[in-house]
C-alpha positions as CSV (number, residue, x, y, z in Angstrom):
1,X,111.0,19.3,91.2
2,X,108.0,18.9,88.8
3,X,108.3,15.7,88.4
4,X,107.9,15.1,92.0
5,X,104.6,17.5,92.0
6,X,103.4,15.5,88.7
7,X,103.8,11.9,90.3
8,X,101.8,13.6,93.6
9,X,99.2,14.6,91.4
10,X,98.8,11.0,89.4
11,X,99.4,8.9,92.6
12,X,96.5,10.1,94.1
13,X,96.1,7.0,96.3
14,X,99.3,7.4,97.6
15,X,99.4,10.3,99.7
16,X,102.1,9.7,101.7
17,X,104.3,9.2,99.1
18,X,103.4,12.2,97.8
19,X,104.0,14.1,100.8
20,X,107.9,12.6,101.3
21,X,108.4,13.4,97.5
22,X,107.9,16.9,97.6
23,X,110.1,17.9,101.1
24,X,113.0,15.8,99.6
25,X,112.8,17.3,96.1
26,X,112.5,21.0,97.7
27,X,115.9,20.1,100.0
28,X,117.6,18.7,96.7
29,X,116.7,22.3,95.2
30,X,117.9,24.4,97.5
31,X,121.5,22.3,98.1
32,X,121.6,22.8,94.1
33,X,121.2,26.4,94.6
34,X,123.1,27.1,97.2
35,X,125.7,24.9,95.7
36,X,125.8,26.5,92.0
37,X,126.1,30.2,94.7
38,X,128.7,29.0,96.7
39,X,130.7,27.6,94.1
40,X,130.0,30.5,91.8
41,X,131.3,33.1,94.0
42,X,134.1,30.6,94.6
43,X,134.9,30.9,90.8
44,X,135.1,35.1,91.4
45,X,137.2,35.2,94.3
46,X,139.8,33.1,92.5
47,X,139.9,35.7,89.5
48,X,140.7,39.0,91.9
């Protein structure tokens, strides 16, 4: 996710790039989140 905010910050012409980057980079966060959770509490329902 930072690199997405750094190349906003050095592409300043490219604003629109800039804007996509971010939007994507926050959805590919929060599927990595909720992912690790999910799969997580998977992994401690199976031990019970």
């Amino acid at each position: 996710m930072s690199s997405a905010w750094n190349s906003a910050k050095t592409d300043n012409c490219m604003t629109l790039q800039a804007m996509f980057h971010i939007p994507i980079s926050c959805l590919e966060y929060l599927c990595a989140k909720y992912t690790f959770f999910y799969s997580h509490r998977g992994e401690k329902t199976r031990d019970i």
